[in-house]
C-alpha positions as CSV (number, residue, x, y, z in Angstrom):
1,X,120.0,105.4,107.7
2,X,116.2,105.5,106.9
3,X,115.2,103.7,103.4
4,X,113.1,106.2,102.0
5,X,110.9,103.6,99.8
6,X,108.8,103.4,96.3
7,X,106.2,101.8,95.6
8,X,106.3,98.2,95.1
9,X,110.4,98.6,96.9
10,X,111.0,96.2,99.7
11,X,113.1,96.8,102.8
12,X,114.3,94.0,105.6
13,X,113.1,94.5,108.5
14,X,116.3,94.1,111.4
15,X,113.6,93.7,114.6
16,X,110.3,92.2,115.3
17,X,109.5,94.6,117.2
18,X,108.1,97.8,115.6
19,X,106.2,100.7,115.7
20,X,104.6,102.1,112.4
21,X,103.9,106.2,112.4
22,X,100.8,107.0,110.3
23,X,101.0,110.9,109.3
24,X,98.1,112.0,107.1
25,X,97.5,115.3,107.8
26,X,93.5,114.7,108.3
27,X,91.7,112.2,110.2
28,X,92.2,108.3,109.0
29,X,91.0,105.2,110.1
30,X,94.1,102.6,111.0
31,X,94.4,98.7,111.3
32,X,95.6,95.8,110.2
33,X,94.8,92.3,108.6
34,X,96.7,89.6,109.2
35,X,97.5,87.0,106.0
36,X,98.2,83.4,105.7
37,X,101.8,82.7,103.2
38,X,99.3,83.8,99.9
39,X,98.2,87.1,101.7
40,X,94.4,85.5,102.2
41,X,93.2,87.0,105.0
42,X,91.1,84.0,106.7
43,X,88.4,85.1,108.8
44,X,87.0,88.5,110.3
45,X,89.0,87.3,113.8
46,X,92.8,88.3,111.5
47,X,91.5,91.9,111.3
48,X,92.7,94.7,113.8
49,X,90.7,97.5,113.8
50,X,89.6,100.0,116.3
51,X,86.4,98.3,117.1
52,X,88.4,95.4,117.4
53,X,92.5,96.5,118.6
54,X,94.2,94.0,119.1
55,X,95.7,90.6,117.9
56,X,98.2,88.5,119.1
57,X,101.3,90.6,118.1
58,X,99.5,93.7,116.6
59,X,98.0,96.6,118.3
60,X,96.3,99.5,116.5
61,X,94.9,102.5,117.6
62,X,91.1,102.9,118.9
63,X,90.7,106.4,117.8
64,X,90.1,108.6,114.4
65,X,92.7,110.9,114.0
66,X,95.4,112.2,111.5
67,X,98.4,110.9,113.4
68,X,98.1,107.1,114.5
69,X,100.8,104.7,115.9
70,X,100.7,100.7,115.6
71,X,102.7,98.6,117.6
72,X,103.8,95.2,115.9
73,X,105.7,92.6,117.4
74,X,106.5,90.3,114.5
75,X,107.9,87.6,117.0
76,X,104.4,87.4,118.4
77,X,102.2,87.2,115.7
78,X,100.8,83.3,114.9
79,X,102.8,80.8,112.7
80,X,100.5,80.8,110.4
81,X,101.0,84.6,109.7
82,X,103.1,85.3,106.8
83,X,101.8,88.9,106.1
84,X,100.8,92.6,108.1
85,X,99.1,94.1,106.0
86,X,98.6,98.3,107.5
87,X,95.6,99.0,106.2
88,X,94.0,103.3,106.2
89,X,90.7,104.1,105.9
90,X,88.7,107.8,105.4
91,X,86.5,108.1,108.1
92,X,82.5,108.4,107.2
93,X,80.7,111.7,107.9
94,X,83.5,113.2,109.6
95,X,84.2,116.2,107.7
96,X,87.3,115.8,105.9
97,X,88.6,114.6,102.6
98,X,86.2,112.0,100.9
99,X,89.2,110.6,98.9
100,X,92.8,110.6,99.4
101,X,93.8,112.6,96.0
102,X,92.0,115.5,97.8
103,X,94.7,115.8,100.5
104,X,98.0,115.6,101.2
105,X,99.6,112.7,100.6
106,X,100.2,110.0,103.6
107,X,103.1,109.5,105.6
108,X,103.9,106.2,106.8
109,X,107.6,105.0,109.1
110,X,108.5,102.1,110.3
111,X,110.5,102.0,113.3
112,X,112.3,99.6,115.5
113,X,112.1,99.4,119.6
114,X,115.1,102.1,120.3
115,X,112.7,104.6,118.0
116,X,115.2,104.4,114.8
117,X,113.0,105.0,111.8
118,X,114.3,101.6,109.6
119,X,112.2,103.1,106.6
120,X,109.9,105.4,105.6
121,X,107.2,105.8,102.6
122,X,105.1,108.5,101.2
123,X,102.2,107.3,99.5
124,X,101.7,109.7,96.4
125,X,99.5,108.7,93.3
126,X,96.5,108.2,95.0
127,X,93.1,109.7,93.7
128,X,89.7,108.9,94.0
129,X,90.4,105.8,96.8
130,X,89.4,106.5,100.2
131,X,91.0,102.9,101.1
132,X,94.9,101.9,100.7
133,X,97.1,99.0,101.8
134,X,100.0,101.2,102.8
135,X,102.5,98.8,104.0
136,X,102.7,95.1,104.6
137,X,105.0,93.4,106.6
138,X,105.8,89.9,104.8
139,X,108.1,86.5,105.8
140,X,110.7,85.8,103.6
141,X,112.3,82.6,104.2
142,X,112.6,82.7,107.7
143,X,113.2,86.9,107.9
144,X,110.6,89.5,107.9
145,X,110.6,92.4,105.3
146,X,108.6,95.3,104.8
147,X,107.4,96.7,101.3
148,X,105.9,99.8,100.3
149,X,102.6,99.1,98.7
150,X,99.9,102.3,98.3
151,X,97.1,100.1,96.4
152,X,94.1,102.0,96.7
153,X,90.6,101.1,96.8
154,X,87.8,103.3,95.0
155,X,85.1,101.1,96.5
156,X,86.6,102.1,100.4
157,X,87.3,99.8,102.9
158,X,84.6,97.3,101.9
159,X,86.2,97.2,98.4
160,X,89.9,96.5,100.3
161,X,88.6,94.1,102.5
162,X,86.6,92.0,100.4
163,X,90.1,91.5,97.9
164,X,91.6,90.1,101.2
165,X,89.2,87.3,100.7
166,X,86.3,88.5,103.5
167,X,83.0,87.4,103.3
168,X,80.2,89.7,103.9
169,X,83.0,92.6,103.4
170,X,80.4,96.0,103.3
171,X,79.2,94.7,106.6
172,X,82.1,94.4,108.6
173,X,83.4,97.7,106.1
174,X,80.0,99.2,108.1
175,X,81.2,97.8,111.8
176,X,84.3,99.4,111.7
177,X,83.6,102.5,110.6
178,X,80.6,102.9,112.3
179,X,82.1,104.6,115.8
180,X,83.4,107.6,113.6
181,X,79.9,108.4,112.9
182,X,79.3,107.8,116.7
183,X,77.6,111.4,118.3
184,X,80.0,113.0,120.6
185,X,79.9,111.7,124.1
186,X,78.6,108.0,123.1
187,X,81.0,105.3,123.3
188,X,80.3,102.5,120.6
189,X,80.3,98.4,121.6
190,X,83.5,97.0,121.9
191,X,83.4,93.6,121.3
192,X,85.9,91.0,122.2
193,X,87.9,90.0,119.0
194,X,89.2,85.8,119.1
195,X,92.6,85.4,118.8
196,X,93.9,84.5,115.5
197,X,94.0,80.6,114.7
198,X,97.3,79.1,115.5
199,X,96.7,76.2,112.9
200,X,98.3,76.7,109.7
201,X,96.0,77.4,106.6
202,X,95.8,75.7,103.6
203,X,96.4,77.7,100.9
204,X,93.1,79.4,99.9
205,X,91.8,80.0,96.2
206,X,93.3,83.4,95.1
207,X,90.1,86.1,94.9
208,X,90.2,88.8,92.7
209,X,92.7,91.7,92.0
210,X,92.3,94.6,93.5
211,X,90.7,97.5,92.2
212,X,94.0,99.9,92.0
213,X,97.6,99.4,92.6
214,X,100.9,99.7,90.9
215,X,103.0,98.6,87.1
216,X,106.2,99.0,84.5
217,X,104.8,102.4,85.0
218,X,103.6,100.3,88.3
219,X,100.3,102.8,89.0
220,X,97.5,99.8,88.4
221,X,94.5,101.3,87.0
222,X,91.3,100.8,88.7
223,X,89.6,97.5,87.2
224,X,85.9,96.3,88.6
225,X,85.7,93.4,89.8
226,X,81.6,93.4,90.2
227,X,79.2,93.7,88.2
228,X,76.2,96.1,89.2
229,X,73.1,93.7,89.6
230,X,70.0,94.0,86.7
231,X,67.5,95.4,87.2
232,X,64.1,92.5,87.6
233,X,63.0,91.3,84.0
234,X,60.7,89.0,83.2
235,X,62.9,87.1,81.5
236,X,66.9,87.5,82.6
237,X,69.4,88.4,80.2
238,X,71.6,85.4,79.2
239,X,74.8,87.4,81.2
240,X,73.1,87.9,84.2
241,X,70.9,84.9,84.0
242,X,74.8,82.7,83.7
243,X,76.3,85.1,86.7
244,X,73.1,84.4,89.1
245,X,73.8,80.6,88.4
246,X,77.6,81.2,89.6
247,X,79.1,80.9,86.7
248,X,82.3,83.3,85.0
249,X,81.0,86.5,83.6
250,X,80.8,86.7,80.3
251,X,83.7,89.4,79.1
252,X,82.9,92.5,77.4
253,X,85.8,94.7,76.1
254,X,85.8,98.0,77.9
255,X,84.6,96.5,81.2
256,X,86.6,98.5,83.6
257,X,86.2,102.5,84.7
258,X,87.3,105.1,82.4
259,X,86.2,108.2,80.6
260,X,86.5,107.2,77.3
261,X,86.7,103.5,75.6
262,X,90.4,104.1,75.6
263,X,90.8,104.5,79.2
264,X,88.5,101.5,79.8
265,X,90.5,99.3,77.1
266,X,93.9,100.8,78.6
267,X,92.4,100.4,82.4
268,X,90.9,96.5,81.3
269,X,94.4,95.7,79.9
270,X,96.5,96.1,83.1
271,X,93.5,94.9,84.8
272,X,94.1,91.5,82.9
273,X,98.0,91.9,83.3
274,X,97.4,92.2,87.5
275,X,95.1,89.2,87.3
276,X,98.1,87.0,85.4
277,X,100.5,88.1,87.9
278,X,98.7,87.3,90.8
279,X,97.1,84.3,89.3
280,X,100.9,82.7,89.2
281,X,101.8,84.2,92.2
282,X,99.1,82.2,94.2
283,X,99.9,79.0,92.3
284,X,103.7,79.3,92.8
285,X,103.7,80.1,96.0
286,X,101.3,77.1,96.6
287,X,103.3,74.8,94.9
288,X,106.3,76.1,97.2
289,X,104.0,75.6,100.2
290,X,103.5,72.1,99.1
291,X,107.4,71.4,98.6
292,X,108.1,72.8,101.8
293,X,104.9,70.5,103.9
294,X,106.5,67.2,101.7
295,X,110.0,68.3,103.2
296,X,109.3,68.4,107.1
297,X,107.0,65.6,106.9
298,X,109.7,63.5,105.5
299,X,112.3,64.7,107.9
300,X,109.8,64.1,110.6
301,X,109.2,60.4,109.7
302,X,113.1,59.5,109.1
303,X,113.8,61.2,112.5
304,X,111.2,59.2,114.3
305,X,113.1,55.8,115.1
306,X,109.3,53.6,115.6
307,X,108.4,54.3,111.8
308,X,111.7,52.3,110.7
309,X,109.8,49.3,111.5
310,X,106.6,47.6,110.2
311,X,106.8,49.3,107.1
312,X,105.6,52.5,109.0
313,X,108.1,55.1,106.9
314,X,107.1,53.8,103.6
315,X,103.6,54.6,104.4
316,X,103.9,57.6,105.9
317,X,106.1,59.0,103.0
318,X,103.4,57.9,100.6
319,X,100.7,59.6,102.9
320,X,103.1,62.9,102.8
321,X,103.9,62.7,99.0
322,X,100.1,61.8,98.5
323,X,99.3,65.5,100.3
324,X,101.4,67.1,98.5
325,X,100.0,65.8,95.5
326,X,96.8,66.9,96.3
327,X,97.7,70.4,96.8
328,X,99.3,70.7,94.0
329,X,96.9,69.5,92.2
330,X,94.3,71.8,93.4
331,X,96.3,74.9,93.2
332,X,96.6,73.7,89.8
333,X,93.0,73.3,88.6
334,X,92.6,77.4,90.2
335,X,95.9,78.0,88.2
336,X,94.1,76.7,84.8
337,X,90.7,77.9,85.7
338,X,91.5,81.3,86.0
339,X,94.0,81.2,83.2
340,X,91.4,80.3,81.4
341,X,88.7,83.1,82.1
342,X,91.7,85.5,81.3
343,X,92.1,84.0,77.7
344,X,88.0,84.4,76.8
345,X,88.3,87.8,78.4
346,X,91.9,88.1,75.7
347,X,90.0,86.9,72.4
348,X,86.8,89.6,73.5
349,X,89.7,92.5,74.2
350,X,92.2,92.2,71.6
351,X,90.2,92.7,68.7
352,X,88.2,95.6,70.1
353,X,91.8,97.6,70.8
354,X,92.3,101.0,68.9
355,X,95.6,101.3,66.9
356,X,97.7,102.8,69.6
357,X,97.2,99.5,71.7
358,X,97.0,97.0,68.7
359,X,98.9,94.1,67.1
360,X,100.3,95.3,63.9
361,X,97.7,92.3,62.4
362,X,94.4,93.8,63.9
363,X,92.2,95.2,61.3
364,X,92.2,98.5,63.3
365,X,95.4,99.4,60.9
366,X,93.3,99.1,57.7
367,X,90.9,102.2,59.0
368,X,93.7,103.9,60.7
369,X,93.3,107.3,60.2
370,X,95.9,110.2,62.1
371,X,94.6,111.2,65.4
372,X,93.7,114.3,66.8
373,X,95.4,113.7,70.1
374,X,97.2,111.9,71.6
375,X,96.5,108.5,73.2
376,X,97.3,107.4,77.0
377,X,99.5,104.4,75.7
378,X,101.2,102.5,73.2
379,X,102.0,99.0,72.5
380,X,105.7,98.0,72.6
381,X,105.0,94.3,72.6
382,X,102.8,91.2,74.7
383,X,103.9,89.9,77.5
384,X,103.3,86.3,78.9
385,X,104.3,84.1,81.8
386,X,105.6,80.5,81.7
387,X,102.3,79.0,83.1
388,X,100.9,79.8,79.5
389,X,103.0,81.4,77.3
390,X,100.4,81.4,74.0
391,X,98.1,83.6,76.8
392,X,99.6,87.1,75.8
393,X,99.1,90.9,77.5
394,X,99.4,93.7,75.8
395,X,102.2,95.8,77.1
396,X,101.3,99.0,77.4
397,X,103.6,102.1,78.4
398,X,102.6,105.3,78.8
399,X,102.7,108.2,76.8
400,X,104.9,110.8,77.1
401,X,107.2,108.4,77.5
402,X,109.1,108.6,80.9
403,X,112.2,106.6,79.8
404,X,113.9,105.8,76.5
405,X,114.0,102.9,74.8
406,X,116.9,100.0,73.8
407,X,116.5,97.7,71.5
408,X,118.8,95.0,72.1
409,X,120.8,93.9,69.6
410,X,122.7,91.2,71.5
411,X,122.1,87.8,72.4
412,X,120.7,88.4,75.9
413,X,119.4,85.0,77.3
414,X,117.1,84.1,74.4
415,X,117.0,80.9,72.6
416,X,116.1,82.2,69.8
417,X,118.9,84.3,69.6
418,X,121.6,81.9,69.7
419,X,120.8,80.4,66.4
420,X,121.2,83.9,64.4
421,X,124.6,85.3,63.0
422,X,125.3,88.9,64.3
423,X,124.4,90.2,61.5
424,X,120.9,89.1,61.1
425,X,121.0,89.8,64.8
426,X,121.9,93.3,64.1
427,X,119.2,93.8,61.2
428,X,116.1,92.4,63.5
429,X,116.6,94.8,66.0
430,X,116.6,97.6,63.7
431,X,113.9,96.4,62.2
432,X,112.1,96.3,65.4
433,X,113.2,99.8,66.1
434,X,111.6,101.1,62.8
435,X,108.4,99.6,63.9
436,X,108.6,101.4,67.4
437,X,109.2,104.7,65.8
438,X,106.8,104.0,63.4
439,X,103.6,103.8,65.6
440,X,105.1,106.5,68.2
441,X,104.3,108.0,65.0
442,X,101.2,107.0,64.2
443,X,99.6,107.0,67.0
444,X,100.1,111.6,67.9
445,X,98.7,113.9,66.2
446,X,100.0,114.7,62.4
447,X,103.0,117.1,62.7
448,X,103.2,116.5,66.4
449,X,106.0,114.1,66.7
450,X,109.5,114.4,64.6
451,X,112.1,111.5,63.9
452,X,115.6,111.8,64.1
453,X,118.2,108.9,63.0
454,X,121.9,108.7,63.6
455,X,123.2,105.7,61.6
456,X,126.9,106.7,61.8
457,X,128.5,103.7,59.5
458,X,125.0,104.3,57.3
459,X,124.5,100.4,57.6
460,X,120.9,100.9,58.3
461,X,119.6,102.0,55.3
462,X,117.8,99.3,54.1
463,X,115.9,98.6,57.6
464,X,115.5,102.6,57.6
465,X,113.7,102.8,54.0
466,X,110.3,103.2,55.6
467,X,111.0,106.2,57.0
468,X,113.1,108.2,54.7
469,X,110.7,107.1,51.5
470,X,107.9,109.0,53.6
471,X,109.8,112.1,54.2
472,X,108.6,111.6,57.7
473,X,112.7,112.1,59.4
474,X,112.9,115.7,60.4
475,X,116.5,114.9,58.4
476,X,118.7,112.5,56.1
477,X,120.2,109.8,58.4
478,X,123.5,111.3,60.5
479,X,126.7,110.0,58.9
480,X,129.6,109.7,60.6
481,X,131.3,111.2,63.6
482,X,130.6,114.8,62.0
483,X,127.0,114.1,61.8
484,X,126.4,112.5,65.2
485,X,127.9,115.5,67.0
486,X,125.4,117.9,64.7
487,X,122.3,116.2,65.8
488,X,123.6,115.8,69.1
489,X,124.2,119.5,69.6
490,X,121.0,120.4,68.1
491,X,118.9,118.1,70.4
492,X,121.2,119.1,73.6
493,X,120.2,123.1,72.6
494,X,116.9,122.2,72.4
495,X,116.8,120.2,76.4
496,X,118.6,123.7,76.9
497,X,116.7,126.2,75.8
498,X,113.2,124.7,76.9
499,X,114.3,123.6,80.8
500,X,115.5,127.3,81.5
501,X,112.5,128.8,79.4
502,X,110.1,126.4,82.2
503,X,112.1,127.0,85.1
504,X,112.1,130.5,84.7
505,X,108.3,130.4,83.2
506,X,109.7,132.0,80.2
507,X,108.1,129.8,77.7
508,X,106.6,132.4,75.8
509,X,110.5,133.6,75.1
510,X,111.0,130.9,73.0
511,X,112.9,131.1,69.9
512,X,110.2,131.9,67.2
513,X,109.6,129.1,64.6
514,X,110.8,126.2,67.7
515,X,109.0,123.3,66.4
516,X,106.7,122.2,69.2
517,X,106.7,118.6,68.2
518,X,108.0,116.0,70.6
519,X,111.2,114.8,69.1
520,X,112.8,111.1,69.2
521,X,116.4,109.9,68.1
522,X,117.4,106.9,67.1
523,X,120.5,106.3,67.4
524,X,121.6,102.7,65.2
525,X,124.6,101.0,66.2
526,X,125.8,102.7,69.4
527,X,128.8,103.5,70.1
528,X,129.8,103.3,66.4
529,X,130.8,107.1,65.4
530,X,130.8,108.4,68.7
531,X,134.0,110.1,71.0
532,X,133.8,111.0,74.7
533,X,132.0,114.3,74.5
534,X,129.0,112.5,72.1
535,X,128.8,109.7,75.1
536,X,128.3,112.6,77.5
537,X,125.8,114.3,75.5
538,X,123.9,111.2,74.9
539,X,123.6,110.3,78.5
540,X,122.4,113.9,78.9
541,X,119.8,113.6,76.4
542,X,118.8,110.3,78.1
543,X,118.3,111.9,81.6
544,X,116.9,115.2,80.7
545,X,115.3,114.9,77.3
546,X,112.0,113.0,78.4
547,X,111.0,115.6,80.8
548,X,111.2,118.7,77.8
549,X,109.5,116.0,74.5
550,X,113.1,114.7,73.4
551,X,113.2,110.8,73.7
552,X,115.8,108.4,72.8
553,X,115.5,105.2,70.7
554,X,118.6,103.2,70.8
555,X,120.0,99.7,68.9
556,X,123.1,98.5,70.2
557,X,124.6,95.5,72.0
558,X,125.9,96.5,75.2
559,X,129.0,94.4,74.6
560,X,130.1,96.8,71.6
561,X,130.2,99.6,74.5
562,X,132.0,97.4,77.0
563,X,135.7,99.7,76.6
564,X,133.5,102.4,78.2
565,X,133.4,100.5,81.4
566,X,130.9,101.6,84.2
567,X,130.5,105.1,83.1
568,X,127.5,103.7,81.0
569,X,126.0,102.4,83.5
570,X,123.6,105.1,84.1
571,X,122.6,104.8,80.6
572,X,121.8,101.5,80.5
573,X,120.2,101.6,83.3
574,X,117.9,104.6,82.8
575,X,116.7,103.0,78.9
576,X,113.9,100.5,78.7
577,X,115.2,97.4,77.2
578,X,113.3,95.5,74.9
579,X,114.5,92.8,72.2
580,X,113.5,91.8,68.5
581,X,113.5,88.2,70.0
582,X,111.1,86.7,72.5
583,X,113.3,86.7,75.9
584,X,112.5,86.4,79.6
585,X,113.8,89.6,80.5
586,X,111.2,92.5,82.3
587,X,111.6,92.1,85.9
588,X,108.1,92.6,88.3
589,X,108.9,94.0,91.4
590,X,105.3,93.6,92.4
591,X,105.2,89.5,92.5
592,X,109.0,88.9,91.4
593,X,108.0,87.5,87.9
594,X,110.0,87.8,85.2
595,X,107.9,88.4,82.3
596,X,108.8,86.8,78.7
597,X,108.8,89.8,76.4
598,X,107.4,89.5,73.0
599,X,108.2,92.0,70.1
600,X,105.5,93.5,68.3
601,X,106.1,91.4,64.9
602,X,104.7,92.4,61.2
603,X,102.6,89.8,59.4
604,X,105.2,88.5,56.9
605,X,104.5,89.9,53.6
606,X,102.8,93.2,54.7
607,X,102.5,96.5,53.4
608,X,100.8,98.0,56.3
609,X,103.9,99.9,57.9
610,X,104.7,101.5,54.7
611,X,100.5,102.3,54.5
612,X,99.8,103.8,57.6
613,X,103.5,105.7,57.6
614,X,102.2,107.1,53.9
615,X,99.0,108.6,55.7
616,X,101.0,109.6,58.3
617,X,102.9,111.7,55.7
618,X,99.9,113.0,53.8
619,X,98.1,114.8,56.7
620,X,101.8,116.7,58.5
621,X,100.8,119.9,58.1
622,X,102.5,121.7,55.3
623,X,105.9,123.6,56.4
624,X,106.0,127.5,56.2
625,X,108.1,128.9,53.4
């Protein structure tokens, strides 16, 4: 069966020896790069291209067209190789699509030798790139995998291959797409390419991150990673005067591409988030190169009977540990020198964020005023790595928001945790909950987002305050089993009504007096008040609600729902879980991190909640009698 993937999904891979199908539907350029075990690409010579074809193990097609087919033979390919990176290109000047969001999206399978397609992805979410790594082919402790990338380039192929690590990338960019601009009937250079090294690298310094690819919504904004030049001066602004010495570029909050400073701040904050990742990836991964170096090298010297003697093992252990040192070492001062550039470029950002993406302790809050539309994000909380845990990224998620929300009452795998009673345990999280809803509200326009609240045992009221002082719930807080079904049902008409008024593009036979406003419900203490037939409407709620403005909020430990069994499963799974505690929980398919996630906490003592939830109140627009 064909693994039909997403992006950032991986696959294994049960052959060396494959063919990849390339199906865009207009003419592309195809090739491949070849990586060392950190992806760096180490020379123009690790490049297939159809200048250049072929490399030991890799073959790619000479010609432009909108159907291409690369063989790989994984077996092949150098020992140094840990990645295959399949690399598509828009041809220059010949007549088609300048970008890929102006055709159909690309089709790329992976087959083995018999011609059994092993998996298959479509690479949708593209825009304004005329550049994507589609695929790459990656060793995995001793097996081969494939994953399904789709990060796109807006600068083009020069753009892709200079985050490979290339020098001089526009020119060889130029070189290689130079024979589709070739006159009919003239048949461009062909060059001999040299055969990849056989050596094995060391691990290279980890370059910038690329300029689009995919996060938790995985779709990476596109981040610059150059500066235009200056104009000549006489005399040389300090910036530019510090980057033509080599030195870090000074940050500047809303340095990335965007619109409006939102989308720059928004696009500049996953920007930073891709550059932690990859940062850590690169310095893990050469710290596991350097335990796996020290590990042959001592097998080597205690299976080599002549070093027993003389005092020939001791030395040559020292030599290997002394290597692996130095490694380390150096992976570490790239580790803490680009850890560092990303904390300047934190303290410029942060306090330049607008409401929707700030701490609840930026000064932004004290000039809040209601917006008139709504924003491209929110904040749910920072995120951080162990390399640095006090160097914190916003995490942003995406508005409308595609999946609910779970606030974890339970202990999960913090420390933190662990020293509260259940009760406390139990009030945090619906403290953190109230916070959530409060800047979802806050943060659309006034009237345009309504608050629901089942607390069925009505233990919640204190935590709740906030929001019923405000008059800002569309209702008093649902009590009991009575008033959980009544919200329920109201919600689950509501999913009702407006899927079969869109699929039937019938909108304009809504009800009259249907309050447009996106709704969310949060639901305190789950299961608590609810039978079978509330379970099943709540699941419904959680799978069809987003797509029709009806979100779901929910605090509960998953162990109070245990008696359910599996059948809430699909809940769980389909809820974004956060915690009120700092815990190590939000997996990253796109590195394999797991990110520490961090609550977004009140200053103690404030007022500012209740403040901008009272303005919030103040501008809803008057109900009609």
């Amino acid at each position: 069966m064909t693994a039909e993937l997403v992006r950032g999904q991986n696959h294994p891979l049960p052959d060396t020896r494959l063919e990849i199908r390339v199906s865009a539907g207009h003419p592309v350029v195809a090739g491949a790069a070849l990586g060392d075990e950190r992806g760096r690409v180490p020379g123009v010579e690790w490049i297939a291209h159809p200048v250049a074809p072929s490399l030991p193990g890799v073959d790619v097609p000479r010609q432009v067209a909108a159907d291409q087919r690369l063989a790989v033979d994984l077996a092949a390919v150098p020992d140094a190789v840990h990645r295959v990176s399949v690399l598509l290109a828009l041809p220059v000047g010949a007549g088609g699509p300048t970008s890929f969001g102006k055709a159909a999206a690309p089709f790329v399978a992976v087959s083995g030798p018999d011609g059994t397609e092993i998996a298959s992805y479509t690479i949708t979410g593209l825009d304004s790139e005329s550049a994507v790594v589609a695929l790459e082919l990656y060793r995995r402790q001793g097996a081969w995998k494939v994953r399904a990338m789709g990060q796109g380039y807006e600068g083009g192929l020069a753009a892709l291959l200079g985050d490979q690590g290339l020098e001089r990338p526009a020119d060889l960019a130029a070189s290689i797409l130079a024979p589709t601009q070739t006159p009919t009937g003239t048949q461009a250079p062909t060059p001999t390419a040299a055969p990849a090294p056989a050596v094995e690298p060391a691990p290279a310094v980890p370059g910038p991150a690329p300029t689009s690819g995919g996060p938790i919504s995985y779709t990476h904004p596109r981040r610059r990673t150059t500066t235009p030049e200056p104009a000549p001066t006489p005399a040389p602004a300090p910036q530019a005067a510090q980057a033509s010495q080599g030195a870090a570029p000074v940050p500047v909050a809303g340095d990335a591409a965007g619109w409006s400073m939102d989308e720059r701040l928004y696009n500049q904050v996953w920007g930073m988030f891709e550059d932690l990742a990859r940062t850590a990836a690169a310095y893990r991964s050469a710290c596991e190169f350097a335990e796996s170096r020290l590990d042959r090298e001592l097998d080597e010297t205690l299976s080599d009977y002549r070093s027993r003697v003389g005092g020939a093992n001791d030395a040559a252990r020292s030599a290997a540990r002394a290597r692996h040192d130095e490694l380390v070492e150096r992976a570490r001062e790239v580790l803490d020198r680009d850890l560092a550039q990303l904390a300047v470029e934190s303290e410029v950002v942060e306090p330049a964020l607008p409401p929707a993406y700030a701490r609840w302790d930026n000064p932004a809050w004290h000039a809040y005023r209601p917006p008139a539309e709504e924003p491209m994000a929110v904040r749910l909380g920072d995120l951080h790595l162990p390399e640095r845990t006090e160097l914190r990224i916003p995490m942003l998620v995406r508005l409308p928001l595609e999946r609910g929300l779970w606030v974890d009452s339970g202990r999960g795998r913090s420390e933190a945790a662990g020293l509260l009673d259940e009760t406390e345990l139990r009030r945090l999280a619906l403290d953190s909950a109230v916070a959530h809803a409060a800047r979802l509200l806050a943060v659309h326009p006034p009237g345009g987002f309504a608050v629901h609240v089942v607390d069925a045992a009505g233990a919640g009221a204190a935590a709740l305050a906030p929001l019923v002082d405000t008059g800002l719930l569309a209702a008093p807080p649902a009590r009991g089993a009575a008033g959980v079904t009544a919200v329920l049902d109201r919600l689950t008409e509501r999913v009702d009504l407006l899927q079969m008024a869109l699929r039937n593009g019938a909108v304009d036979a809504l009800p009259p007096g249907l309050d447009e406003a996106r709704q969310l419900l949060i639901v305190h203490d789950f299961p608590h008040g609810f039978d079978d037939r509330a379970v099943t409407r709540l699941r419904y709620l959680a799978d069809e609600g987003p797509g029709v403005g009806v979100h779901l909020l929910i605090v509960a430990d998953r162990e109070d729902a245990a008696a359910y069994g599996p059948v809430l499963d699909p809940l769980w799974r389909s809820l974004l879980r956060l915690t009120p505690l700092p815990d190590d929980h939000l997996a990253d398919p796109w590195v394999g991190h797991a990110w520490s996630y961090e609550p977004p906490l009140l200053p103690p003592g404030s007022r500012i909640l209740r403040q901008v939830l009272a303005q919030v109140a103040e501008a809803r627009p008057a109900k009609q009698p």
